[in-house]
Backbone bond lengths (Angstrom), bond angles and torsions (degrees), N, CA, C in turn:
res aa  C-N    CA-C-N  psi(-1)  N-CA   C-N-CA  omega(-1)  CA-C   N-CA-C  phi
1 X - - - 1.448 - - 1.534 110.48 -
2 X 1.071 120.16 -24.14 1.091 124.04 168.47 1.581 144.39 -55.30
3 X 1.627 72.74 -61.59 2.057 94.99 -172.50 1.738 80.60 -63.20
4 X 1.533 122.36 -27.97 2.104 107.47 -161.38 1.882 87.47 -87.93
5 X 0.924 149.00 -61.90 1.189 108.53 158.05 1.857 163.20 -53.71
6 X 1.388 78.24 -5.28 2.197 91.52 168.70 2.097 75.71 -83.29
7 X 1.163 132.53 -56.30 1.184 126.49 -152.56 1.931 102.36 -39.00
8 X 1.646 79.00 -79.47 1.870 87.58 177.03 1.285 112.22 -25.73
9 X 1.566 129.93 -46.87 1.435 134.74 -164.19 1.360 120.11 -68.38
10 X 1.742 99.92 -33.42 1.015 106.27 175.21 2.126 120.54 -76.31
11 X 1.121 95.07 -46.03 1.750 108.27 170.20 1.102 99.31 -42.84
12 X 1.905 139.50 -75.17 1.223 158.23 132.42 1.602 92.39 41.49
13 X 1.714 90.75 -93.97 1.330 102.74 -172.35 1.465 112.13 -62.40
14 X 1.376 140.68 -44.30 1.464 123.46 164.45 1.461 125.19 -6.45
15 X 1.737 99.58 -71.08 1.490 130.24 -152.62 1.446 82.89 -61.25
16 X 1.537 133.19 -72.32 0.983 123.70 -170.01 1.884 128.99 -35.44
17 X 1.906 91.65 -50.62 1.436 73.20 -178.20 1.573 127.25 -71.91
18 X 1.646 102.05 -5.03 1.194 105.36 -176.53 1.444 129.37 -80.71
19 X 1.576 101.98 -8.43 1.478 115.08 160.98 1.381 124.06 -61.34
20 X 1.128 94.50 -19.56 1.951 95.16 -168.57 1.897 116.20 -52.04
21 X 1.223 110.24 -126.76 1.588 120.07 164.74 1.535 114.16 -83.97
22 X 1.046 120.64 149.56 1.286 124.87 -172.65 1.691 104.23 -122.96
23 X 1.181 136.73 144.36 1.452 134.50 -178.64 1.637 117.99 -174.57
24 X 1.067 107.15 132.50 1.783 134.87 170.05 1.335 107.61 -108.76
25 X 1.377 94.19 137.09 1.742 103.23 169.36 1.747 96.76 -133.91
26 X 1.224 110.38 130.02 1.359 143.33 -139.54 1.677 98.19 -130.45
27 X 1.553 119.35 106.75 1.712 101.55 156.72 1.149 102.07 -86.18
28 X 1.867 94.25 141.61 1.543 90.77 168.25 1.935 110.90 -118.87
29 X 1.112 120.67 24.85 1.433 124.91 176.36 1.767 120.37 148.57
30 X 0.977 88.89 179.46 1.474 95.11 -169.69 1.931 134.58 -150.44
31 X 0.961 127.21 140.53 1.188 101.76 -175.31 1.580 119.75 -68.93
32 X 1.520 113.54 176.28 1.657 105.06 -172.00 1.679 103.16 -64.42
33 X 1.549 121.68 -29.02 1.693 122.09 -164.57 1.622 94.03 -85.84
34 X 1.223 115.63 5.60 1.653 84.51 -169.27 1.159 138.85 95.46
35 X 1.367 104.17 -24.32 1.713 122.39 -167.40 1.107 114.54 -81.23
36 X 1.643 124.30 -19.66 1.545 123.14 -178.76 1.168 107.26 -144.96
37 X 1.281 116.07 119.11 1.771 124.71 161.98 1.514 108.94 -96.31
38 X 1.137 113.66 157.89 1.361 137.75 175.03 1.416 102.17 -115.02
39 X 1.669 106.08 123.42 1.347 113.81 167.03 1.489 109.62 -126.65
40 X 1.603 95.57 152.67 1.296 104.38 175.93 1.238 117.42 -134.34
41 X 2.167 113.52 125.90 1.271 103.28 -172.63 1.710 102.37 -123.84
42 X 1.494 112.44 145.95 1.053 139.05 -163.12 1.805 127.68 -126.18
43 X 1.211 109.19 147.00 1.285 99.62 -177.61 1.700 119.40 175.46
44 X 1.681 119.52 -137.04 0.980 139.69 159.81 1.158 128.76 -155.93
45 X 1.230 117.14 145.07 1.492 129.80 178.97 1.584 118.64 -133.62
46 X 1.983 105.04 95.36 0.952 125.63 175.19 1.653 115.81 -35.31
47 X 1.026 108.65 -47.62 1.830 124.99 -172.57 2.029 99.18 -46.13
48 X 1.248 93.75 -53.34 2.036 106.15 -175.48 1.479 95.63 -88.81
49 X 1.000 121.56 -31.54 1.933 120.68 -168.43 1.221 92.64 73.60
50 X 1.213 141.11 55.05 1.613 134.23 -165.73 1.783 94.77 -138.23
51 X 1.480 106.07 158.94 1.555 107.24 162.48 1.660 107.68 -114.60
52 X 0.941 118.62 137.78 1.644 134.23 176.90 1.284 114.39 -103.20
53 X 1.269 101.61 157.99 1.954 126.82 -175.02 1.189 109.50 -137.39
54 X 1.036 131.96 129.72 1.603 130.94 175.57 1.735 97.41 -133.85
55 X 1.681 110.40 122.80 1.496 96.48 159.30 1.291 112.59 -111.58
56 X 1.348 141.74 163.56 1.853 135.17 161.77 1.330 91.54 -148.41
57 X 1.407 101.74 163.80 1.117 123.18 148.50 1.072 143.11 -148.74
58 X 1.631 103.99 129.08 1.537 126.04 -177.68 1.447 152.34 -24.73
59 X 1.041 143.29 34.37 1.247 132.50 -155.67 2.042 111.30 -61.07
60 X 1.235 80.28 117.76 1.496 85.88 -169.59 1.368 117.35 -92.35
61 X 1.133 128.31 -8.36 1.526 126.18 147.27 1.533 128.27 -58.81
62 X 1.178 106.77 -15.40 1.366 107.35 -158.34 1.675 87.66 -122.33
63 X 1.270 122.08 -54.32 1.762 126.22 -175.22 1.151 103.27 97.36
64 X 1.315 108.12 31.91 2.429 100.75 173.17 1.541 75.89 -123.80
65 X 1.405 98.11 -173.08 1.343 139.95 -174.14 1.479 107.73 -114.78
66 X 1.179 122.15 134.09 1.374 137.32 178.74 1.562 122.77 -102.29
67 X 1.706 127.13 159.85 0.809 86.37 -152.42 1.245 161.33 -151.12
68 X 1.529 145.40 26.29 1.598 116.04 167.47 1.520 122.55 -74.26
69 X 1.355 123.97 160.70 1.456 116.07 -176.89 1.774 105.45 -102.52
70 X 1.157 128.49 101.75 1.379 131.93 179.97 1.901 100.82 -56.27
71 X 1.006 99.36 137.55 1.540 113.78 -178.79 1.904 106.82 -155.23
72 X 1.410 92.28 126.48 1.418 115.37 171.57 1.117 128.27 -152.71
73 X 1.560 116.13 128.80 1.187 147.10 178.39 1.584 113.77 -67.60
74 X 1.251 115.31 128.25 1.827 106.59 150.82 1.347 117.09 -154.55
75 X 1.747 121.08 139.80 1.673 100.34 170.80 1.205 128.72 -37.47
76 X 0.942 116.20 163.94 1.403 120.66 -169.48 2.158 103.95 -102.06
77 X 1.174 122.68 -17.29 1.541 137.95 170.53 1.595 105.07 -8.03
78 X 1.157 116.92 -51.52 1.847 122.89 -177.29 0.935 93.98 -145.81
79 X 1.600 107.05 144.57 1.199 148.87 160.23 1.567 115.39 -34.79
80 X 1.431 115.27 -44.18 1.699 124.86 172.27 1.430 112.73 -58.13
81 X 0.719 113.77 -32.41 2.046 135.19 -158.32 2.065 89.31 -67.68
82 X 1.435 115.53 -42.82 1.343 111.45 171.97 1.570 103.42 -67.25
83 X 1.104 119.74 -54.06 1.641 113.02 179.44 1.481 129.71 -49.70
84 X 1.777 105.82 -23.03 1.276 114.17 -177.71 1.760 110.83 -88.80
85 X 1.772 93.91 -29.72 2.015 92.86 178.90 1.588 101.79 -59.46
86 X 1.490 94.67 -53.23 1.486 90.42 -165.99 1.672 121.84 -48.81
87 X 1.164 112.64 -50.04 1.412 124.84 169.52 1.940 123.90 -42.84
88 X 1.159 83.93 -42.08 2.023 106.67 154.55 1.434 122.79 -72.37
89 X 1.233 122.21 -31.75 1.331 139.02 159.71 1.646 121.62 -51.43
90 X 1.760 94.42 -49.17 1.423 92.87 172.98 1.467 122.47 -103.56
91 X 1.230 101.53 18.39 1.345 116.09 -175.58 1.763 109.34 -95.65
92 X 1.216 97.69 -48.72 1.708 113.46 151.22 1.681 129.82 -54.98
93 X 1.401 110.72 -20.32 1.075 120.00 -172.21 1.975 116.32 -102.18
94 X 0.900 96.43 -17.41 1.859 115.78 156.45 1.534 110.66 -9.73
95 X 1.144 94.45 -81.71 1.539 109.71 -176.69 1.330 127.73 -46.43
96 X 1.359 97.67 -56.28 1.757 113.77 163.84 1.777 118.37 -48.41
97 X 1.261 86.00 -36.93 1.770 91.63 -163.59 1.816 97.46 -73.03
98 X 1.196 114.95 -42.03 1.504 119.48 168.80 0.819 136.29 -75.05
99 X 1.726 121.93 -10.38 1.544 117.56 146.42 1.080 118.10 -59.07
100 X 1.983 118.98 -50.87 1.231 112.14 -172.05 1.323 109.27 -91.36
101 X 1.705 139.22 42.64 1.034 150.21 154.93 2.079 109.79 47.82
102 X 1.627 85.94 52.18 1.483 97.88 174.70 1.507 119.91 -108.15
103 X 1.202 112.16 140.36 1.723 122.44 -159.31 1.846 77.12 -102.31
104 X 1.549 105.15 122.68 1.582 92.35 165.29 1.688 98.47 -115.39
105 X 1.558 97.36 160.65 1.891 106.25 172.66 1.466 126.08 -24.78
């Protein structure tokens, strides 16, 4: 009776932490040398009820970030609404990707 209640307690506590923020980080391309990836991180944030987009990009010789950081907001209401930031995300992100001469997916 025991170990099936530490069990529940334990699931319990799972669920909870699994409510928190939710997030993927996604490469989405790179230049031909190598020198710059583009990442993209994604998710939710229970706190706003919103889904987020973050793009940067990497310079991996050096270990900073290059630069503007694309950031977008959207309710969170449907499930599509993440498919549409993101898609705005990289739609915003164009410019960047062709300075630093990155081929993305």
């Amino acid at each position: 009776m025991l170990n099936k209640t530490l069990f529940i307690l334990f699931v319990l506590m799972t669920t909870q932490v699994m409510a928190k923020q939710h997030n993927r980080i996604d490469y989405i391309g790179s230049s031909k040398a190598g020198q710059f990836l583009a990442l993209e991180e994604y998710g939710y944030e229970p706190n706003g009820h919103v889904y987020f987009v973050n793009i940067r990009v990497l310079n991996v010789w050096t270990k900073q970030y290059v630069g503007p950081k694309i950031e977008i907001t959207e309710n969170a209401a449907r499930p599509f609404l993440l498919q549409r930031a993101r898609a705005k995300a990289r739609q915003l992100s164009i410019e960047t990707f062709q300075k630093y001469n990155i081929n993305s997916l």
